[in-house]
N, C-alpha and C positions, 0 to 999 in steps of 0.2 A: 437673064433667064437661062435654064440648065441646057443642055444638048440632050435630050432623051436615046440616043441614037449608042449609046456605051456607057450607058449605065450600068454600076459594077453588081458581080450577084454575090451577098451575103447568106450565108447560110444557117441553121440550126441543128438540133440534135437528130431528127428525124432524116433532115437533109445526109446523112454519113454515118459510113462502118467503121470500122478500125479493121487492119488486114493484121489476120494471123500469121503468126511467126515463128521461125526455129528457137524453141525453147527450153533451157535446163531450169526454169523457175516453175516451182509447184502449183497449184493451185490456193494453197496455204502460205506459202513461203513468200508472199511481199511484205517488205517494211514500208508501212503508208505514217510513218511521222512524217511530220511538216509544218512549216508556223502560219500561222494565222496573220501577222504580222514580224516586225523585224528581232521584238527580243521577246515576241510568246508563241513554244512549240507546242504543240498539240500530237498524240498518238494518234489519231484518227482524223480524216481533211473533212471532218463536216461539224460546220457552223449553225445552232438553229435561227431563224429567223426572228428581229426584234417584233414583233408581230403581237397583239395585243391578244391572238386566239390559240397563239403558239408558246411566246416563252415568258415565262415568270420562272420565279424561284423554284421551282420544281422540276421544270423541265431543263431548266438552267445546268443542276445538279445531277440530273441523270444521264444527261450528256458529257457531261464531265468527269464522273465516274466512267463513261464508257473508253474516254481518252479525247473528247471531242470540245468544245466550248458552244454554251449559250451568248447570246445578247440580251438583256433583260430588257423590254420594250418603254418606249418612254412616256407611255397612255396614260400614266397614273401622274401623280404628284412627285416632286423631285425627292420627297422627305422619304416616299415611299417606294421607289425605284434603289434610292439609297441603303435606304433597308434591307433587300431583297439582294442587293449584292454583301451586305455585309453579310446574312444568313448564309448564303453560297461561300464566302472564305473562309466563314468559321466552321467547315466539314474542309479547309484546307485544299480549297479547289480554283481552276482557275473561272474568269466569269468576265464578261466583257458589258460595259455600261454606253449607252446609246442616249445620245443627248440632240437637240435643236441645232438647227444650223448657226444660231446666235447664243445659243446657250451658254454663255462662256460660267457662269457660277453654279449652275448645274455639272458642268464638267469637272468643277473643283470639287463639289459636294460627293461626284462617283468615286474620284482617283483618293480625296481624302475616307469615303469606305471600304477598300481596295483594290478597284478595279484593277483587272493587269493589261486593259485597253479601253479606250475611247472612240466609240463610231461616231460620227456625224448623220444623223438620220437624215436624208434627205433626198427626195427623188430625180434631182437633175442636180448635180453639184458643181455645173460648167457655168457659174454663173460669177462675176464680179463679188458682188456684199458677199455672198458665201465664200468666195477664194480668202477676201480679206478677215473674214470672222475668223476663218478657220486657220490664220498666222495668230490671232490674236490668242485662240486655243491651244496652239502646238507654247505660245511662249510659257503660258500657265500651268499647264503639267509637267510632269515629269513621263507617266505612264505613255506607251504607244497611242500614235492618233490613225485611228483607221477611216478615209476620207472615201468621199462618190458622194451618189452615186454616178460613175463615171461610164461611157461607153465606146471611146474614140479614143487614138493618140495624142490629140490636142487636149482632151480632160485630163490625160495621165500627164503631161507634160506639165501642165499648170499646178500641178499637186507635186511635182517630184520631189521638190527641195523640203517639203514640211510632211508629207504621208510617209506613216510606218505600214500601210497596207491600204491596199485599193479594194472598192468595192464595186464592182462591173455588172450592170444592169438595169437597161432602162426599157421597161415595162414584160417582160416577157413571163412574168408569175402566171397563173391560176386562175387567180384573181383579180389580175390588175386588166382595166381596160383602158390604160391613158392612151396606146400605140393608139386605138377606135377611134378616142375623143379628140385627139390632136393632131393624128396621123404620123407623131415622128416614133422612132427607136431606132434599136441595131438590131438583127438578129444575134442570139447569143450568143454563138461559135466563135460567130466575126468578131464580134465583142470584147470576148475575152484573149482573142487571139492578138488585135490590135491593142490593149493596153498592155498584155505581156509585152510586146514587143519593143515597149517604152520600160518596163515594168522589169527588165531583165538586166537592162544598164546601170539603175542603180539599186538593185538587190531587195525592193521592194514587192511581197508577196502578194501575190491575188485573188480576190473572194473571188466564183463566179456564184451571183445570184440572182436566181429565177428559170423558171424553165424546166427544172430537172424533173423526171417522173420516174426514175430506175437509177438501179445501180451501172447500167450502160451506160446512163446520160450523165453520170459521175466520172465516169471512166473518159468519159467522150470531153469532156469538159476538164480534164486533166492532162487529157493528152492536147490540149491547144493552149497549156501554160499557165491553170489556174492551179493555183498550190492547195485548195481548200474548194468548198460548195458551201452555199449557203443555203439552208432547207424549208419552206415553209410548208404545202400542203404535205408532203412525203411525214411531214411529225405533227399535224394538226389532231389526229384522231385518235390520244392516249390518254391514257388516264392523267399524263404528267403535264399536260396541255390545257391553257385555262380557259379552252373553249366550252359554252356551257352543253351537257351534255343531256339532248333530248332522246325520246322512246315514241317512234312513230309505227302504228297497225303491228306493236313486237319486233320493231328492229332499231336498234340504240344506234344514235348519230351525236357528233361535235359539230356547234357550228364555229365557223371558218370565214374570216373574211379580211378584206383585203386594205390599208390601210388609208386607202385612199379612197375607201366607201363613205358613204352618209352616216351610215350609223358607226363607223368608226371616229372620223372627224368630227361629228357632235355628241361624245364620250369626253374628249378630252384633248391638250393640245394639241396632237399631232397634224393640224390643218396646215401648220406654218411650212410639214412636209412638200406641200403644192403650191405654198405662198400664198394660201386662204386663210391667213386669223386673221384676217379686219374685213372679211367676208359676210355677212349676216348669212344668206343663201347659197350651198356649196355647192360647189359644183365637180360632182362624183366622178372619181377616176381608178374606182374599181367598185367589185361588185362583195355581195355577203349572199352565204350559202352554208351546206353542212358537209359533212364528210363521214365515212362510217365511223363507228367507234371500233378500237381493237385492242382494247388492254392496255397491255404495257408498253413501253417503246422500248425495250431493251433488247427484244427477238426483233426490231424493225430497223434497229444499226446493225445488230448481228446479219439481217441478211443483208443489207447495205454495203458492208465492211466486205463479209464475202462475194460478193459480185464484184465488186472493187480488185480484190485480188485472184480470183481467178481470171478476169480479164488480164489482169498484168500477168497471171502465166501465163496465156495464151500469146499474148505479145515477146515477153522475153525480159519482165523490166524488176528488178529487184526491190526498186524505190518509185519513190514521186519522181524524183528528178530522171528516172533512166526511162521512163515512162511516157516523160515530157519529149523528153530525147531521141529514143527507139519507135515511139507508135507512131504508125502509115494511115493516115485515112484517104478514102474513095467518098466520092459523090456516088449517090444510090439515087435510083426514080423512085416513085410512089408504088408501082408492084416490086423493087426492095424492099422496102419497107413492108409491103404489106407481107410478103412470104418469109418474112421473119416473126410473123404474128403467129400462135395457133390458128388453124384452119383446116378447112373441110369436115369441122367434126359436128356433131345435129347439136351439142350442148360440151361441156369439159367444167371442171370445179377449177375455180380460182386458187393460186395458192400466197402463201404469206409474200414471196417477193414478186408478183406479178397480179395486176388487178384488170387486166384486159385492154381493149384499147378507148 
């Protein structure tokens, strides 16, 4: 039984600032290239979520055009996930394909229509059968194996030898309620900070996913060693997002939900995410909801991308790496937090990169 008496304290994004710095970099002027994995680089460090309400073929593509990479979600049929990444190569882009944690002929089926990486979809990846599936996947390809979900140095240590990219995050989305149902997680900060720190010795690069709700919390989540974001609700509500899009009293919404819901899990296979497909009655580890609608998503990395770089002028950091390197964070209380909100005003308009608290 544990000692309660020093128990350590894990943080988040709300939990911490970044301190500002003496700086000759602009508000414009960072280079934010950096790979996703060990031989796919990316213009831009945001990944969309494999997410059944977030990325298909569509959104896939307009992330990619923006410098960014999709994960095409693995909800549908293999023949048809398949598909959707061949569509995404043939506009000559890159595109990452998301498979089971046992999926070994599925994996063959993405990397033979050209995936230029392979995630293992799964929401706890510290697990024995998974560690061993997922040797039996890295001998099969050829393409990068991006492995998790991981949240500890003991997750990233158990993947070192066979992950070309880690993927850091266990339950801290939107959506997800498994921390409620089971009680375990990491906070994300801790999170990604602890598998960098494994994740640095052998030049393996780091999703962090889940949690993020600003371009700060991109920033904040780069500066503790993640090389990339993973995004789900921040791109759920575009046109390019294949959440269906309803019109409630004249106000359009996408609905949003999380993969570990009911109505996700009895769509299609992604049960085996929680280790429910021989389940009849599931048992729900997140929730389904909507989100507004807002056009396009290409003004939604635009302001993404710049929060991202003007924070790194304000620090002093030219790149990802000098950003990881240079930014100072402080622990803040909750009126931190809060007097960084708008406030004292009787009402104020929302704008495109801030949606209140």
């Amino acid at each position: 039984m544990q000692d309660l008496k020093n128990l350590p304290l894990y943080l988040t994004f709300d939990d911490v600032l970044i301190l500002p710095q003496f700086s000759d970099v602009g508000s414009k002027d960072g280079n934010i290239k950096t790979r996703v994995s060990k031989n796919v680089e990316i213009e831009i460090p945001i990944v969309s979520s494999p997410m059944d309400t977030v990325t298909e073929e569509a959104m896939a593509v307009a992330i990619a055009e923006e410098g960014g990479i999709g994960v095409i979600h693995r909800n549908m049929t293999a023949q048809n996930e398949a598909k959707q990444v061949k569509n995404v190569k043939a506009k000559n882009l890159q595109v990452i394909g998301s498979v089971g944690p046992f999926d070994l002929e599925r994996s063959k089926m993405l990397e033979e229509a050209g995936a230029d990486a392979i995630l293992i979809e799964v929401a706890h990846g510290s697990k024995k059968d998974i560690l061993e599936s997922a040797n039996k996947i890295k001998k099969e390809i050829k393409c990068d194996l991006i492995c998790g979900s991981i949240a500890t140095k003991e997750g990233a240590e158990i993947y070192a030898e066979i992950a070309d990219g880690y993927r850091v995050g266990i339950g801290p989305g939107s959506i997800c309620t498994m921390r409620i149902i089971t009680g375990v997680g990491v906070p994300q900060l801790n999170a990604v900070s602890e598998v960098m720190s494994v994740a640095k010795k052998y030049g393996i690069p780091v999703i962090a996913d889940g949690g993020i709700r600003s371009s700060g919390d991109i920033a904040k989540a780069i500066a503790v060693g993640a090389d990339t974001v993973m995004l789900g609700n921040l791109l759920a509500g575009f046109d390019e997002s294949p959440g269906e899009l309803v019109e409630i009293d004249g106000k359009k919404y996408k609905s949003y939900r999380g993969m570990g819901s009911r109505d996700a899990m009895e769509k299609g296979p992604v049960s085996d995410r929680y280790e429910q497909e021989k389940i009849k009655k599931k048992i729900s580890m997140g929730v389904s909801g909507m989100v507004a609608y807002k056009g396009s998503v290409k003004n939604q990395l635009y302001q993404l991308v710049g929060g991202l770089k003007a924070s790194m002028g304000l620090v002093g950091a030219w790149n990802i790496k000098e950003m990881q390197e240079k930014a100072k964070l402080i622990r803040i209380t909750n009126a931190g937090t809060s007097e960084g909100h708008p406030h004292t005003l009787v009402a104020f308009k929302l704008e495109d990169n801030y949606a209140g608290r």
